[in-house]
C-alpha positions as CSV (number, residue, x, y, z in Angstrom):
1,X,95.0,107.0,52.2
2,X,96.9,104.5,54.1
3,X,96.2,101.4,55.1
4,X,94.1,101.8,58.7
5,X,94.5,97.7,60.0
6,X,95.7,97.1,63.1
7,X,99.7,96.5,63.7
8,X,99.4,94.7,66.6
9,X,98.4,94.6,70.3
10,X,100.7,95.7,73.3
11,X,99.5,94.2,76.6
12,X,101.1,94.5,80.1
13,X,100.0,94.1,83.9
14,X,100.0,97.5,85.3
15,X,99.9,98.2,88.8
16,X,97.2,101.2,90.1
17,X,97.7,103.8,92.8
18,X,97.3,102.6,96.3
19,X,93.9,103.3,97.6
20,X,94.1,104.1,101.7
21,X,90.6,103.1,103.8
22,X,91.3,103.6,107.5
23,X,94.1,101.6,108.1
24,X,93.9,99.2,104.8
25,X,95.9,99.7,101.6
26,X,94.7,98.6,98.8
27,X,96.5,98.1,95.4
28,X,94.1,97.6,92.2
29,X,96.2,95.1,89.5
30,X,94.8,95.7,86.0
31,X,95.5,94.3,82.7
32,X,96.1,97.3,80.3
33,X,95.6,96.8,76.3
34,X,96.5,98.9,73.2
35,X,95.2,98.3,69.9
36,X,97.8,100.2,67.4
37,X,97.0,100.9,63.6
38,X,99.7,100.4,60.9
39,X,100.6,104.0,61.5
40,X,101.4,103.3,64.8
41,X,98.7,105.4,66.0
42,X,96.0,104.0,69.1
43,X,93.4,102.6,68.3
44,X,91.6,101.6,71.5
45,X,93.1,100.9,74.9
46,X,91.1,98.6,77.5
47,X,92.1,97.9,80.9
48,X,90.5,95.1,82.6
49,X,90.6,94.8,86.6
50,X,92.3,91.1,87.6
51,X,93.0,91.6,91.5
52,X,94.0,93.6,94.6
53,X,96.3,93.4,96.9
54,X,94.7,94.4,100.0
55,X,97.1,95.4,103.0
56,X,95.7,94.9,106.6
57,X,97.8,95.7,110.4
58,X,97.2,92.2,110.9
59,X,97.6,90.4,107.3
60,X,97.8,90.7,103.7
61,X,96.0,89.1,101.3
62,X,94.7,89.3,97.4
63,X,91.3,88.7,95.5
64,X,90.5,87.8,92.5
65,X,87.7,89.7,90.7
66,X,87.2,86.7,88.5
67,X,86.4,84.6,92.0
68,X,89.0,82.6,91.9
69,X,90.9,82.4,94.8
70,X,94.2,84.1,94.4
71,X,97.3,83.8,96.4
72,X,100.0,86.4,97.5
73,X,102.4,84.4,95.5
74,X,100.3,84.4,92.6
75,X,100.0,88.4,92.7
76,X,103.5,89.0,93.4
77,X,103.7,86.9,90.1
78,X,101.5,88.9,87.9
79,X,103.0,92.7,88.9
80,X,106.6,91.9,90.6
81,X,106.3,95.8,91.7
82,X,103.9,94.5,94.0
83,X,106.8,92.6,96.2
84,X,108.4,95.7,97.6
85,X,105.2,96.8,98.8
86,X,104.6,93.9,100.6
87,X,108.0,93.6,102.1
88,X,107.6,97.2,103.2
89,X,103.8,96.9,105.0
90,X,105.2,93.7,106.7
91,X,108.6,95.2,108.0
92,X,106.3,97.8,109.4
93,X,104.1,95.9,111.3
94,X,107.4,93.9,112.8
95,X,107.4,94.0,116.5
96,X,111.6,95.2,117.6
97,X,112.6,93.4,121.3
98,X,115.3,95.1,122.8
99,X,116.8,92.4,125.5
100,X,119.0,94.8,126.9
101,X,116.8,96.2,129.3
102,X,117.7,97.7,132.7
């Protein structure tokens, strides 16, 4: 038999599938963690909640599940995948002026 100790851990920030209430988004941001024997094999996997992204008409905003208050910028900066979604909701909710009205 082999030796069964850990090789190492692999962690990442994950972003979770967009959760629609009425007309909020919401996008869960979760730290993911895999435990690997020697043999390259999984051990354990955790995944610990940090933070949403929460989409509104109006605004958009993030919490913290630790209570911390938590910026946009600082979400953006833990999943980058997060900054096209933004961009997205907030060129939808652009107002167009056409000035070439007759």
């Amino acid at each position: 038999m082999g030796d069964k100790g850990l090789s190492g851990m692999d962690m990442r920030v994950q972003v979770g599938k967009e959760i629609k209430a009425g007309d909020r988004t919401i996008w869960p941001v979760m730290r993911i963690t895999i435990l690997k024997t020697c043999e390259d094999k999984i051990m354990a996997i955790q995944v610990t909640p940090l933070a949403m992204l929460i989409i509104e008409p109006e605004r958009q905003y993030a919490v913290s599940f630790d209570g911390d208050p938590m910026s946009i910028e600082a979400i953006m900066e833990m999943a980058e995948p997060l900054r096209d979604v933004l961009e997205e909701a907030r060129a939808s909710h652009r107002i167009t002026v056409d000035f070439n009205l007759r």
